[in-house]
Backbone as JSON Lines, residues from 0, in Angstrom:
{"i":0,"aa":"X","n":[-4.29,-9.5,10.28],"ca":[-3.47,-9.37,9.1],"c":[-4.19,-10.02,7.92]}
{"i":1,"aa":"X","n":[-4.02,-9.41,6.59],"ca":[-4.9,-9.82,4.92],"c":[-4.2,-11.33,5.22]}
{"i":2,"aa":"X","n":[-4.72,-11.63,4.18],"ca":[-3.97,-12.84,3.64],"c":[-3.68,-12.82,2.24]}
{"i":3,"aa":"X","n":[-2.9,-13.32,2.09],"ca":[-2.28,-13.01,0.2],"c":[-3.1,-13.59,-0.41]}
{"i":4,"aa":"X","n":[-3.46,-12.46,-1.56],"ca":[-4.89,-12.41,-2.5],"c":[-6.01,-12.6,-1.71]}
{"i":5,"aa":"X","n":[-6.52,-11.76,-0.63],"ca":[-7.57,-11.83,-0.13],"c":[-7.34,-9.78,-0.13]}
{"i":6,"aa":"X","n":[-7.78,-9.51,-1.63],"ca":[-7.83,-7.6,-1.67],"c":[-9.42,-7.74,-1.62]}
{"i":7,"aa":"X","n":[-8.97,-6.26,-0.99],"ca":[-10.44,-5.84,-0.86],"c":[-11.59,-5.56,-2.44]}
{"i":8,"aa":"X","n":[-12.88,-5.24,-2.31],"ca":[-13.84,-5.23,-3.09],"c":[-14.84,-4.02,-2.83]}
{"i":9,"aa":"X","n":[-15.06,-3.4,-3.87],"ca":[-16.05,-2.02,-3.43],"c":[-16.88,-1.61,-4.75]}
{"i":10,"aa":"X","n":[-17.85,-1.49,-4.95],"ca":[-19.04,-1.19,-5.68],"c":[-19.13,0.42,-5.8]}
{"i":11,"aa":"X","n":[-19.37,1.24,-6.97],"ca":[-19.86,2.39,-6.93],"c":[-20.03,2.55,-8.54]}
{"i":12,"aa":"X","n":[-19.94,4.17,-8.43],"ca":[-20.37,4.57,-9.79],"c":[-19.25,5.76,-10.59]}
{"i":13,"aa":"X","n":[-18.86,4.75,-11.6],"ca":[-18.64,5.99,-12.61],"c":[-18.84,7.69,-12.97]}
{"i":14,"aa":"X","n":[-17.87,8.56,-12.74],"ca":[-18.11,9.38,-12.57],"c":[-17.56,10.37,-13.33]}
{"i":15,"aa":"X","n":[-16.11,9.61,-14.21],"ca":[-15.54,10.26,-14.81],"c":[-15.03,9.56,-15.74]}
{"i":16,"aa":"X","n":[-14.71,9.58,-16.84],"ca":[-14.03,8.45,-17.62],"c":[-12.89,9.21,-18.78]}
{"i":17,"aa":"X","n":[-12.52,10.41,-18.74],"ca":[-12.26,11.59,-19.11],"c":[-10.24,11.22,-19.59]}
{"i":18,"aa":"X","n":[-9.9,10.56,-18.75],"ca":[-8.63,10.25,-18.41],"c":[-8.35,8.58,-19.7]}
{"i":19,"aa":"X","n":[-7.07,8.2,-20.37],"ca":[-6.78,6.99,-20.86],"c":[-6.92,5.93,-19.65]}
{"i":20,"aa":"X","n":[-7.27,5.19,-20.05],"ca":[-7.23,3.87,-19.36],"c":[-7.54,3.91,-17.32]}
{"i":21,"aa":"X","n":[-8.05,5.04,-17.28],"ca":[-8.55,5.32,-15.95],"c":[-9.94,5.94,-15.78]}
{"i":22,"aa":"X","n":[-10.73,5.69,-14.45],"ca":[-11.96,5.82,-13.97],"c":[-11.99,6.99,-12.67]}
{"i":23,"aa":"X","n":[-12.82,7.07,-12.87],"ca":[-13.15,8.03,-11.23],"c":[-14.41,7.41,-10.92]}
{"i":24,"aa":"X","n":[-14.78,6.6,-9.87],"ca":[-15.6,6.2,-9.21],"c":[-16.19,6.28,-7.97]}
{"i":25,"aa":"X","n":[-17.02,6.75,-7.67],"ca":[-17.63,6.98,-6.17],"c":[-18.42,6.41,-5.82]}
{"i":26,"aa":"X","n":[-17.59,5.71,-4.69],"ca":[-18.4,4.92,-3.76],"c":[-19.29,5.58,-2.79]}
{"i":27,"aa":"X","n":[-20.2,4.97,-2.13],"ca":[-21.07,5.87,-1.71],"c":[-21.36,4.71,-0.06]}
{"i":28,"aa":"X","n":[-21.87,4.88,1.41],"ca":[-22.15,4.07,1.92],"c":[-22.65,4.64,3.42]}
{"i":29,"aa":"X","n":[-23.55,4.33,3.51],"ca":[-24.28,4.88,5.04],"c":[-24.06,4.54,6.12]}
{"i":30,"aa":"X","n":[-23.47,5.62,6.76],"ca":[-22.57,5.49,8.23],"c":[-23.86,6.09,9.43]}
{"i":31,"aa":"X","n":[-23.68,5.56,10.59],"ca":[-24.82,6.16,11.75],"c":[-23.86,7.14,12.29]}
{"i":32,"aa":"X","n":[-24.25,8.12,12.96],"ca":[-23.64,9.26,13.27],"c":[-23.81,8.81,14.88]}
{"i":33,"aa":"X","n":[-22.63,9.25,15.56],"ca":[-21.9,8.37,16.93],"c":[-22.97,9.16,17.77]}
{"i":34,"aa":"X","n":[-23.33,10.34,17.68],"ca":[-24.11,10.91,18.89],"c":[-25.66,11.16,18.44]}
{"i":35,"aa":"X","n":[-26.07,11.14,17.58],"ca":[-27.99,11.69,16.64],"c":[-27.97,10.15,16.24]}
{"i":36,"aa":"X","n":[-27.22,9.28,15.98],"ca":[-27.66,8.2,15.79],"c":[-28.51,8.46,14.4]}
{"i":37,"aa":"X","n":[-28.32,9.19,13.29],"ca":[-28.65,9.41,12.2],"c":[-28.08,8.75,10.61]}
{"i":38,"aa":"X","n":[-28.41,7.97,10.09],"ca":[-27.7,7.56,9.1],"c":[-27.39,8.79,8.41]}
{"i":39,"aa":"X","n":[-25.98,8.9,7.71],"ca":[-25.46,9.87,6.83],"c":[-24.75,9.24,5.64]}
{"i":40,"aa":"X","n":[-25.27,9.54,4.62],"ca":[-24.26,8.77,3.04],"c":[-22.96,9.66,3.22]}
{"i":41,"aa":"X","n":[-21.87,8.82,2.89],"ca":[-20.64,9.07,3.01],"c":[-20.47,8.77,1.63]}
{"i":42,"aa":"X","n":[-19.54,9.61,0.6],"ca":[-19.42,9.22,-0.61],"c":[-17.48,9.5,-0.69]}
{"i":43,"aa":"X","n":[-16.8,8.41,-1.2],"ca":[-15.46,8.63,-1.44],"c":[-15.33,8.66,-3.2]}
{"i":44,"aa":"X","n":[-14.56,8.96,-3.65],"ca":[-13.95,8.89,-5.1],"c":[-12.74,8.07,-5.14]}
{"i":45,"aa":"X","n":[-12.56,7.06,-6.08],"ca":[-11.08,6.58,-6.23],"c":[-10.96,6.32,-7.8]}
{"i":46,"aa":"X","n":[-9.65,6.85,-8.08],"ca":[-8.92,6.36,-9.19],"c":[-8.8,5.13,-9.65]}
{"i":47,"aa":"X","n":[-9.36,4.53,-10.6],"ca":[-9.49,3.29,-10.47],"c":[-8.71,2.71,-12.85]}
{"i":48,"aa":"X","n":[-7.85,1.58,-12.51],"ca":[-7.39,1.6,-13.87],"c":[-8.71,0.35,-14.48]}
{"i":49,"aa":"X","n":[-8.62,1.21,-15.94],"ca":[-9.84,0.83,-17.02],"c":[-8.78,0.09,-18.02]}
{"i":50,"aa":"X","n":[-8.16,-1.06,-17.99],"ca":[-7.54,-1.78,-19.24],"c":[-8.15,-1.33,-20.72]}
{"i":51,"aa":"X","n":[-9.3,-1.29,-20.95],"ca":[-9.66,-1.45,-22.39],"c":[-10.66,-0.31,-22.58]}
{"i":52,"aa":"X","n":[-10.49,0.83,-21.91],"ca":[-11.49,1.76,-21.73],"c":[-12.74,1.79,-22.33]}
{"i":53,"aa":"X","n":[-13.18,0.37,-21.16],"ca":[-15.13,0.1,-21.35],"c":[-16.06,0.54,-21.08]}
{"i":54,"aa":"X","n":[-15.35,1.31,-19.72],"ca":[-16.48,2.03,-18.68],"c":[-16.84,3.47,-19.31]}
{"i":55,"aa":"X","n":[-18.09,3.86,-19.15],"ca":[-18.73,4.98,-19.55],"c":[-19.72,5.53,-17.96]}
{"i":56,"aa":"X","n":[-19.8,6.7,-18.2],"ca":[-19.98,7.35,-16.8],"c":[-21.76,6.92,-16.82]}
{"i":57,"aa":"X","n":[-21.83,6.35,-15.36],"ca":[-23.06,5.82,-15.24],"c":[-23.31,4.48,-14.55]}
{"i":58,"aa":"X","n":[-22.08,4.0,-15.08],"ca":[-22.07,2.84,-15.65],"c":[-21.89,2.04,-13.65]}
{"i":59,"aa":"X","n":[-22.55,0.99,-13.47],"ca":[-22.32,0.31,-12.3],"c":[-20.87,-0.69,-12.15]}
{"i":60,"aa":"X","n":[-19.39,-0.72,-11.12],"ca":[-18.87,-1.34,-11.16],"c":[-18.0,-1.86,-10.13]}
{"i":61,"aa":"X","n":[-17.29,-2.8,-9.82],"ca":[-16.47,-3.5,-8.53],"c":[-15.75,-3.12,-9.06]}
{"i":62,"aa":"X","n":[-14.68,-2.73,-8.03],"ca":[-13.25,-2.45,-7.99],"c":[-12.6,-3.53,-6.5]}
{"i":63,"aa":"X","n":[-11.47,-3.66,-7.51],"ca":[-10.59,-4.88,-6.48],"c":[-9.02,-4.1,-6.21]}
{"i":64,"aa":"X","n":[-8.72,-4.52,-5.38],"ca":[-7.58,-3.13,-4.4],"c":[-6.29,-4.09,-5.39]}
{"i":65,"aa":"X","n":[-5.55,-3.45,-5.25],"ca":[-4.01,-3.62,-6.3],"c":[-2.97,-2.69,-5.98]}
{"i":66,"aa":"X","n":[-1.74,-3.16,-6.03],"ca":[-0.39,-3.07,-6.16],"c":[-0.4,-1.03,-6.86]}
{"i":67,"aa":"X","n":[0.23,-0.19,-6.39],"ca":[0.22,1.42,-7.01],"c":[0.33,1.48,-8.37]}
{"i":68,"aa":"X","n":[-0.85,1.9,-9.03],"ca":[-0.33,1.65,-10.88],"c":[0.35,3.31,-10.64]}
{"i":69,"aa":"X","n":[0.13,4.25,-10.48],"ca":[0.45,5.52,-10.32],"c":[0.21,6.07,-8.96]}
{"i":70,"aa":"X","n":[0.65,7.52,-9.15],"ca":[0.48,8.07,-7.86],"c":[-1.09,8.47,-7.41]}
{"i":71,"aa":"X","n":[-2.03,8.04,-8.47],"ca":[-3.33,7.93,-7.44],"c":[-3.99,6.95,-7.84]}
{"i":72,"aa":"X","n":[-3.66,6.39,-8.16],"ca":[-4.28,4.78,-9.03],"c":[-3.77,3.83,-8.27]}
{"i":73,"aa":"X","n":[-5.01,2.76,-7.33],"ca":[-4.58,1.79,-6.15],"c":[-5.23,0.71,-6.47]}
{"i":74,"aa":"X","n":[-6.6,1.14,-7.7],"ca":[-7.68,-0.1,-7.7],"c":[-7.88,-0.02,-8.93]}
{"i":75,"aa":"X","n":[-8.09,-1.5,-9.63],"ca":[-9.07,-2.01,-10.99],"c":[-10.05,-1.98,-10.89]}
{"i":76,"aa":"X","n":[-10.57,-1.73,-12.14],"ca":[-12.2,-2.25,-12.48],"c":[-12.11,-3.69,-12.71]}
{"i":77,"aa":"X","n":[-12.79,-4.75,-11.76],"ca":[-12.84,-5.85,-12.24],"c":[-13.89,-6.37,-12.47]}
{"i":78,"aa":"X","n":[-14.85,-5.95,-12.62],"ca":[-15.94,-5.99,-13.7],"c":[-17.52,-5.11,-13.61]}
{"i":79,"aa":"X","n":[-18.0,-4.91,-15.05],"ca":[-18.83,-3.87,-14.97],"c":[-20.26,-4.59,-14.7]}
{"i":80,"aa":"X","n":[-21.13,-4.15,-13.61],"ca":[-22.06,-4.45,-13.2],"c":[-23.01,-4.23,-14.01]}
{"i":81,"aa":"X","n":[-23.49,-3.27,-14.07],"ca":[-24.78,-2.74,-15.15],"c":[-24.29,-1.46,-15.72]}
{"i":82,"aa":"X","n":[-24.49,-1.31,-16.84],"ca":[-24.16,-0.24,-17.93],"c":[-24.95,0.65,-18.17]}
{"i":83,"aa":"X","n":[-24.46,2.14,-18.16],"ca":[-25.24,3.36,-17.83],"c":[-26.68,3.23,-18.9]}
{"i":84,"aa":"X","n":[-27.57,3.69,-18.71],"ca":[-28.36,3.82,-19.93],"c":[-28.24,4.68,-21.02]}
């Protein structure tokens, strides 16, 4: 079982910034495949809320897991890693 304020943390990339005060970010992360024993990149997308709409697509950032802002919005940007060029 979590422990209160112990949310999760996930790194990816900007992908969309198209939306007010929201992100589309894809995470990306290399899984071994159960039988070839082959690494495979697995890439997810999540809705993620942008308070002050900083993020620009490119752009490197953590997301920290949170309370439902909407019906697909679960995670913040809590802070931007490196900024697109």
């Amino acid at each position: 079982m979590k422990k209160r304020g112990m949310r999760r943390q996930l790194s990816g990339t900007v992908v969309s910034n198209k939306m007010d005060k929201t992100v589309v970010v894809a995470v990306e992360q290399l899984v071994k495949h159960k039988f070839y024993h082959k690494h495979i990149r697995r890439r997810a997308k999540f809705a993620a809320h942008d308070q002050g709409n900083l993020c620009q697509v490119g752009d490197q950032v953590i997301l920290s897991e949170s309370r439902p802002l909407s019906r697909s919005k679960r995670w913040r940007v809590e802070k931007i890693v490196k900024k697109a060029v």
